[in-house]
C-alpha positions, 0 to 999 in steps of 0.5 A, spaced: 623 306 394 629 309 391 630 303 387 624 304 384 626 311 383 632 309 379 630 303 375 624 308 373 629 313 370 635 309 368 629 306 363 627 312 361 634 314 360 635 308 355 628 308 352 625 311 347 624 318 350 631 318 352 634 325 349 628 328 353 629 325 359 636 326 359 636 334 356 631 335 363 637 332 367 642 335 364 642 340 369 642 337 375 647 332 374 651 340 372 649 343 379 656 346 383 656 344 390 655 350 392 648 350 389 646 344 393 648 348 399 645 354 397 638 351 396 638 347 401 640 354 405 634 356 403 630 351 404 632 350 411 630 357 412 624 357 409 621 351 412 626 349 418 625 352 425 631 357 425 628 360 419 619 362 418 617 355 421 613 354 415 613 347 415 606 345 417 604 352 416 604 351 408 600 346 403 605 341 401 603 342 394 607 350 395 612 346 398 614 343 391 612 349 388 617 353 392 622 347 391 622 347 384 622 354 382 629 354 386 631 349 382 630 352 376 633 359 378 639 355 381 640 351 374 638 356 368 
């Protein structure tokens, strides 16, 4: 699967959205280890047992809206 995952955007790196593709990686490939950590701290306490033990408890639809907002807030 993570084959897949990888050949899907190395073509889409090449191909004719390229720029698009790239601009919408761009941070990502930028994000700092301490970024990773803290979303990934964050994460870990929102959904792990330790923390509000919501996994199980939430829609995996929020699951990744939460994920995707933290990376947002993370990146821009």
């Amino acid at each position: 699967m993570a084959a897949a995952y990888a050949t899907t955007v190395l073509r889409l790196a090449t191909g004719r959205h390229a720029r698009v593709t790239t601009a919408a990686l761009a941070p990502a490939g930028r994000m700092t280890l301490i970024n990773y950590l803290a979303q990934s701290l964050v994460g870990a306490l929102l959904f792990a047992g330790y923390g509000t033990a919501f996994v199980g408890r939430v829609a995996p639809v929020w699951v990744a809206v939460t994920t995707l907002t933290l990376f947002v807030l993370r990146t821009t």
